[in-house]
Wavefront OBJ file of the C-alpha trace (Angstrom):
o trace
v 35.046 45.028 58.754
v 37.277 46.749 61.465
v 36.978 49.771 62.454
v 40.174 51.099 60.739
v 38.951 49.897 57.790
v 35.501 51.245 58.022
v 37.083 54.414 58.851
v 39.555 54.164 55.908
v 36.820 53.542 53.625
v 34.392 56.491 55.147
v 37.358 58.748 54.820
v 37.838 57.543 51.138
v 34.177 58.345 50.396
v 34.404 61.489 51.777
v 37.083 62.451 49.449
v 35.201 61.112 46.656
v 32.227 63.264 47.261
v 34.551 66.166 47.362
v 35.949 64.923 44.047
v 32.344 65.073 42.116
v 31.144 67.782 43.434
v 34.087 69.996 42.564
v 35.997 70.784 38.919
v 38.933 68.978 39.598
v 39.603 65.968 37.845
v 42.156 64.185 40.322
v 42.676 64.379 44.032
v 46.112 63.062 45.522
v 46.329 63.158 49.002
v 49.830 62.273 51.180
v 49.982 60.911 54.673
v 53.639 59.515 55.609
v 53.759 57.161 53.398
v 50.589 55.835 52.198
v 49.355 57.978 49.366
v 46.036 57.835 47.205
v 45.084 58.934 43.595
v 41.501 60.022 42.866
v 40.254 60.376 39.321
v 36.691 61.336 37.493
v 35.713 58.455 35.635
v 35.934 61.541 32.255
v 39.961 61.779 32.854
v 40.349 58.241 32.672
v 38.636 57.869 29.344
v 40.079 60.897 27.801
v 43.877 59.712 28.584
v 43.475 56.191 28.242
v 46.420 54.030 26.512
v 46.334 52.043 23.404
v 46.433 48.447 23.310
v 49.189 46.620 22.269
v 48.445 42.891 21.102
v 51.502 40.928 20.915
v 51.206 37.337 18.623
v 51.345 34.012 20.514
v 50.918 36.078 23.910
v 48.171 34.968 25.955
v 46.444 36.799 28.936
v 46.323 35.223 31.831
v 43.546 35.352 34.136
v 45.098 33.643 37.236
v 48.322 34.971 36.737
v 49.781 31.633 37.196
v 50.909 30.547 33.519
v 53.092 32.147 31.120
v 53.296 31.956 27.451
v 51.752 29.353 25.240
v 49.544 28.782 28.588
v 53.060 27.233 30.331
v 54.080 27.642 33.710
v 55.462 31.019 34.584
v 58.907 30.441 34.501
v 59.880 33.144 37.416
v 63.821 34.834 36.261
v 66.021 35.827 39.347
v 64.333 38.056 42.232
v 66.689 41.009 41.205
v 65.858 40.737 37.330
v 62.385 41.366 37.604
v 60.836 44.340 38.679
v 57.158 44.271 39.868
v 54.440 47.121 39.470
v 52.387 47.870 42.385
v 49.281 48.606 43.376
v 49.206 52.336 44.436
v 45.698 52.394 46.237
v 43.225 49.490 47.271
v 40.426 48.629 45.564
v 39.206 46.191 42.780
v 41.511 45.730 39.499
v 40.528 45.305 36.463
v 42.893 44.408 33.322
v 40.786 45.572 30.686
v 38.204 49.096 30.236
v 35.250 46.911 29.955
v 34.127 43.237 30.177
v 34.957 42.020 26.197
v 37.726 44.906 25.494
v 41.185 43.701 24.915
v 43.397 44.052 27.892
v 45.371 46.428 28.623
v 49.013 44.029 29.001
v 49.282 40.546 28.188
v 52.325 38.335 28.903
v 55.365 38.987 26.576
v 54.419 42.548 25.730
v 57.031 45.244 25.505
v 55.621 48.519 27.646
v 56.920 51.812 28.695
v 57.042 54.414 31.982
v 53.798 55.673 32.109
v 52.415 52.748 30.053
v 48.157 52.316 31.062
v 48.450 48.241 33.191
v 44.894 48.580 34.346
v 42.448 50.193 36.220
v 41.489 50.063 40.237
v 38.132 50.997 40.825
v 37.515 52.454 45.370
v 34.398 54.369 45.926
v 33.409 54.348 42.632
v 36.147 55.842 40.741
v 38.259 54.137 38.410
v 41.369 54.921 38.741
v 44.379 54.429 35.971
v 47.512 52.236 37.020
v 50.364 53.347 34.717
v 53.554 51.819 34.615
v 56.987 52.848 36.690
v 58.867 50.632 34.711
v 59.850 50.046 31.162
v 60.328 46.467 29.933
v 58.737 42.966 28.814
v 55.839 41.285 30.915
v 56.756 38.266 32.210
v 53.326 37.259 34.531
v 50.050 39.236 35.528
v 49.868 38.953 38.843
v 46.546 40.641 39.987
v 42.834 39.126 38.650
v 40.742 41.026 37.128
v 37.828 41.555 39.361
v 39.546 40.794 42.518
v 40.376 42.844 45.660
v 44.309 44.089 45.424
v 45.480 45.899 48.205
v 48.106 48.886 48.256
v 51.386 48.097 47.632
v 50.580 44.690 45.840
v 52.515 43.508 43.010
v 50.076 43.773 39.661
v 52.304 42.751 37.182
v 56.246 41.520 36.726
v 58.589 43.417 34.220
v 62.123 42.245 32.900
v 63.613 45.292 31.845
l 1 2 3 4 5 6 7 8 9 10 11 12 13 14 15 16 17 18 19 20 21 22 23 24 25 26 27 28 29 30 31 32 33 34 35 36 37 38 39 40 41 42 43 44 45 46 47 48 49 50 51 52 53 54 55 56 57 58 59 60 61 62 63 64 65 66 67 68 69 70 71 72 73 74 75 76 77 78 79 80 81 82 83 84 85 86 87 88 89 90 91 92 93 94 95 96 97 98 99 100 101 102 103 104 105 106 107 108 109 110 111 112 113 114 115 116 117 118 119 120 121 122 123 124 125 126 127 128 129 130 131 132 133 134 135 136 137 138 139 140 141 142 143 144 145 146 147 148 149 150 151 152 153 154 155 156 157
């Protein structure tokens, strides 16, 4: 690990410990233009979306096929719109290993719309949509490393 990161991370924990031991349920902090989100694991689960199953959509775990299990069939660059990771950490699709996930391919969803969670320094943190539209490919794997600024998922609006 380099040293930037190691200090990243230490200065992440920090914050977290400040989190728990305090009665606020989210810390955002601002620098330039990198930005972080913390949450309590309680205000994730008392705000957390519905699921939304749509028929003959599957999931996809690599985020390499589309519906019916077919190739993603990728639309023109400026059609799509992508939702990004806001933080680094590890993403997960669903609340819990079993539960439904939170998108699947072909689903309609909305601004503000629960796409997953990112869990840094213990926290879980709740991704929530910018855009409104149809998913057209997952793009992060649930249980895998996304950093800030990564695409999650792609939206046709």
């Amino acid at each position: 690990m380099s040293a930037e990161t190691a200090s990243l991370m230490s200065l992440i924990d920090g914050l977290a410990s400040l989190l728990e031991r305090s009665d606020v349920d989210e810390l955002e902090v601002e620098a330039g233009e990198t930005g972080i989100i913390l949450r309590k694991r309680s205000a994730l689960i008392a705000v957390a979306a519905p699921v939304v199953a749509v028929p003959g959509a599957a999931p996809s775990s690599t985020g390499e096929t589309g519906l019916a299990g077919k190739p993603a069939e990728a639309p023109a660059p400026s059609n799509l719109r992508t939702v990004k990771a806001p933080l680094t950490g590890v993403f997960y699709g669903a609340s819990s290993p079993g539960a439904p996930a939170y998108v699947t391919v072909g689903q309609q969803i909305t601004v503000g719309y629960v796409i997953g969670l990112i869990e840094a320094m213990k926290l879980f943190n709740e991704i929530k949509s910018d855009t409104a539209g149809r998913v057209v490919r997952i793009v992060a794997e649930t249980g895998k490393l996304v950093k800030a600024k990564q695409p999650l998922i792609e939206v046709e609006p």
